[in-house]
C-alpha positions in Angstrom: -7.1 -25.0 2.3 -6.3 -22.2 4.6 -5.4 -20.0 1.4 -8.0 -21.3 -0.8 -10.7 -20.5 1.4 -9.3 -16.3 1.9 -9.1 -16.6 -1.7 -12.9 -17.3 -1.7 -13.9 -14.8 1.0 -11.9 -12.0 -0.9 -13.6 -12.6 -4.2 -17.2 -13.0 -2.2 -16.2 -9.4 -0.6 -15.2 -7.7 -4.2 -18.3 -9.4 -6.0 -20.6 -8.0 -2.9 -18.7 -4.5 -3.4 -19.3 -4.6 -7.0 -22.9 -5.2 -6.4 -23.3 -2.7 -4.4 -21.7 -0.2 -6.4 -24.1 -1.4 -10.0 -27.4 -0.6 -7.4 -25.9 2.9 -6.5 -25.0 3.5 -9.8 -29.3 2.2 -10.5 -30.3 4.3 -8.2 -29.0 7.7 -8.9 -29.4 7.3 -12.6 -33.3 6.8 -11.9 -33.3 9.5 -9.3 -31.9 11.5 -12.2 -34.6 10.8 -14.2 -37.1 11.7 -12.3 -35.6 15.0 -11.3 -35.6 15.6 -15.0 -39.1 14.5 -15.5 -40.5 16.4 -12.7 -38.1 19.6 -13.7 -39.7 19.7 -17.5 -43.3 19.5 -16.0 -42.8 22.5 -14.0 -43.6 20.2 -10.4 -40.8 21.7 -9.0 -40.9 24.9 -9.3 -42.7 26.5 -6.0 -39.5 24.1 -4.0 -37.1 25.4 -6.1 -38.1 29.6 -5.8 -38.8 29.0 -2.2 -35.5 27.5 -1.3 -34.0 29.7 -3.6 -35.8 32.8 -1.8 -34.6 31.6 1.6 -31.0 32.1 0.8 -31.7 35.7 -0.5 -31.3 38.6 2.2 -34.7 40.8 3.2 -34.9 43.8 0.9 -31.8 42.9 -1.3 -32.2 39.9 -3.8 -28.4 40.3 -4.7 -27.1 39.3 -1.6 -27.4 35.9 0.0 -28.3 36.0 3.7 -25.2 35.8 6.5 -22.6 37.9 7.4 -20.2 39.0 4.2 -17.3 36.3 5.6 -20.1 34.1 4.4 -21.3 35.0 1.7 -17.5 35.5 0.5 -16.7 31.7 1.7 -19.7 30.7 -0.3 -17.7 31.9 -3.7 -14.6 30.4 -2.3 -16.1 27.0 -2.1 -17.9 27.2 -5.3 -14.5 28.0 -6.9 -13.7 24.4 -6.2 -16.0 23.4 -8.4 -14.8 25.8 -11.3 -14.1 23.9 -14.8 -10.6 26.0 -14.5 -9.8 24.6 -10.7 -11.3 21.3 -11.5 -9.0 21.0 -15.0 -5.7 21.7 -12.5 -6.6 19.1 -10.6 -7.5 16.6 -13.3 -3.8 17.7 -14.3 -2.4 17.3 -11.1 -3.2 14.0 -10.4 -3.1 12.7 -13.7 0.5 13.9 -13.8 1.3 12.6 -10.5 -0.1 8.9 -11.6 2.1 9.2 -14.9 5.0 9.8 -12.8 4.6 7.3 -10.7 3.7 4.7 -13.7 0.3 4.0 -12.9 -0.6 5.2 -17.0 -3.8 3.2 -16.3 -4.9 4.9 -13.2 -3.8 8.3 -14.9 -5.9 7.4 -18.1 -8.7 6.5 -15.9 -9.1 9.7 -14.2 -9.1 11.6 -17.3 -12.0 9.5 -18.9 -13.6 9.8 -16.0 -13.9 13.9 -16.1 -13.6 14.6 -19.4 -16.3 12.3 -19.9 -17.9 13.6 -17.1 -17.8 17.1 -18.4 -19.0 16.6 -22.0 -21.7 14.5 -20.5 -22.7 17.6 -18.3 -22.5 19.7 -21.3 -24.9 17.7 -23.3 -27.3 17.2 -20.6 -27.1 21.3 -19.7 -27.8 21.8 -23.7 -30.7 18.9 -24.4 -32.9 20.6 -21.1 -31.7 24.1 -21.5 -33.3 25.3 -18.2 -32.7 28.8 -17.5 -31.2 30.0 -13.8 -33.0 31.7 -11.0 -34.7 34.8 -11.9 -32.6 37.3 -9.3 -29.8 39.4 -9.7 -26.4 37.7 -8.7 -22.8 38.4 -9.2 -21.1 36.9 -12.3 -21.7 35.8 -15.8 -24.5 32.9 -17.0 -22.2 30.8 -19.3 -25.0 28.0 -20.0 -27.7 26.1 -19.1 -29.0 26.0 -15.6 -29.6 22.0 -15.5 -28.0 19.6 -14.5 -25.6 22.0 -11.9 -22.0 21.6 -13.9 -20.0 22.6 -10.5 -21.7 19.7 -8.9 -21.5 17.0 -11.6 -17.8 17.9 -12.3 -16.9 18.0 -8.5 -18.8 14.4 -7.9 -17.2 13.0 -10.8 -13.1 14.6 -10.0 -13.4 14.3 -6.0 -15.4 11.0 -6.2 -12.9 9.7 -8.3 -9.6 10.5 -6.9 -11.4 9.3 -3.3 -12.4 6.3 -5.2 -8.6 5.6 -6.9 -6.9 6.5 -3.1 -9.6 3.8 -1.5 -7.8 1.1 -4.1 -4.6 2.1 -3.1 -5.2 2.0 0.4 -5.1 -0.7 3.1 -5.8 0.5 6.0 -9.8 0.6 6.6 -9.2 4.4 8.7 -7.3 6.1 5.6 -10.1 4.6 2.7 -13.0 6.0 5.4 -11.5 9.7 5.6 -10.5 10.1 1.9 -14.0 9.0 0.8 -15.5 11.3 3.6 -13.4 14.2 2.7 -14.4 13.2 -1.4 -18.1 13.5 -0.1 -18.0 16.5 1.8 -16.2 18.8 -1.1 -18.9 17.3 -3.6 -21.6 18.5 -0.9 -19.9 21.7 -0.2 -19.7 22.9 -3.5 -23.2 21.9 -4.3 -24.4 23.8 -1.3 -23.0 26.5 -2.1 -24.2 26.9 -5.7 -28.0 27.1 -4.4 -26.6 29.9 -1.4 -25.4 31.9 -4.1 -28.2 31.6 -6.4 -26.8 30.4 -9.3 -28.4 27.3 -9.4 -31.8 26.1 -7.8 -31.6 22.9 -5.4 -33.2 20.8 -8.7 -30.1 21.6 -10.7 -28.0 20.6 -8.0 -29.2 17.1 -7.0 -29.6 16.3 -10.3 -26.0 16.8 -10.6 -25.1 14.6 -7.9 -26.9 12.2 -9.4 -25.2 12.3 -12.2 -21.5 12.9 -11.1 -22.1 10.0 -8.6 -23.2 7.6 -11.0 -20.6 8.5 -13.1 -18.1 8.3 -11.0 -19.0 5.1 -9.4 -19.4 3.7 -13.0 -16.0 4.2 -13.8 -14.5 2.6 -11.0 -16.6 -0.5 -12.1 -15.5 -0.4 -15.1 -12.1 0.0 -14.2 -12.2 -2.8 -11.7 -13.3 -5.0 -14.2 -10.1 -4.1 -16.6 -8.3 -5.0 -13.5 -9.4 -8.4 -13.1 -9.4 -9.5 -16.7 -5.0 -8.0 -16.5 -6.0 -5.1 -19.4 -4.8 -2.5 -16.9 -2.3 -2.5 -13.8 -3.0 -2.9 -10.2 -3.3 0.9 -8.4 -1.0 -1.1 -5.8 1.4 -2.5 -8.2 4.9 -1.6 -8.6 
């Protein structure tokens, strides 16, 4: 009875979780939208310049404001988000699952951001937005919209946060990997609209659309779990 009733509680707490996640998953999507929406009508533009202009030092447009230890810990951070940083780390941790037969896991991640990344890459080329209008180091590559460093940083950090939560059973360890998964994804954001190369728009939008992503993924992936198509993270 004892056992029956666990059994019951656990598959109350997953189907609440799961719930959760699908109205998370909702919700950016339509915030997505309607950062879209607003973005191609133009609403956005006077918040976008004057955030944009508040980050730019008096009298030099180049430069973002702060202290040069700043402004070079700005380009660090955004590094994180770099397709080329972000592809070793897809590599990385796909090869670490592989080793440790979790082929599942290890497939899952690299859905997750190469899917992720082409989805970026359509969404960049189907709005075609163009970046701030002020001189900044580096080259243009695309689009301006949706923010690639932050979609790609939600969707990798997200995910391996959400794969270590699985893994996991201590409540401390799942609350400081998804924290520290959170905070990079912010970071790097943050530090794309300091540097200019992105206005806030392009950034949030990103978010959106790396969390939703991300969090879709794990869904789907729990799902696989439960019908036996894939291995348990914790299984030997």
């Amino acid at each position: 009875m004892r056992t029956s009733l666990a059994a019951l509680q656990r598959l109350l707490r997953e189907e609440a979780v799961l719930l959760a996640t699908l109205l998370g998953v909702t919700v950016m999507v339509i915030a997505f939208i309607m950062f879209a929406d607003e973005v191609l009508e133009g609403e956005f533009a006077a918040f976008d310049n004057a955030i944009i202009m508040a980050f730019r030092a008096p009298g030099n447009l180049a430069n973002p404001i702060g202290p040069p230890w700043l402004r070079e810990m700005g380009r660090d951070i955004t590094a994180l988000g770099s397709p080329i940083f972000i592809t070793f780390v897809l590599l990385t941790v796909v090869g670490y699952l592989l080793l440790i037969r979790k082929r599942a896991a290890a497939l899952l991640m690299a859905i997750a951001v190469l899917g992720g990344s082409t989805l970026s890459t359509l969404l960049k080329m189907a709005f075609n937005r163009s970046r701030p209008d002020i001189p900044r180091v580096g080259i243009d590559l695309n689009a301006s919209f949706p923010s690639g460093h932050a979609t790609l940083s939600a969707v990798a950090f997200l995910t391996i946060g959400i794969l270590l939560v699985r893994v996991t059973p201590q409540r401390r360890l799942k609350t400081y990997f998804m924290s520290i998964a959170v905070l990079l994804s912010l970071m790097i954001g943050l530090s794309r609209i300091y540097l200019g190369v992105h206005f806030p728009t392009d950034v949030f939008a990103g978010w959106c659309v790396g969390g939703a992503w991300a969090l879709l993924c794990s869904v789907v992936a729990w799902r696989l779990q439960r019908r036996g198509a894939i291995e348990s993270p914790d299984r030997e």
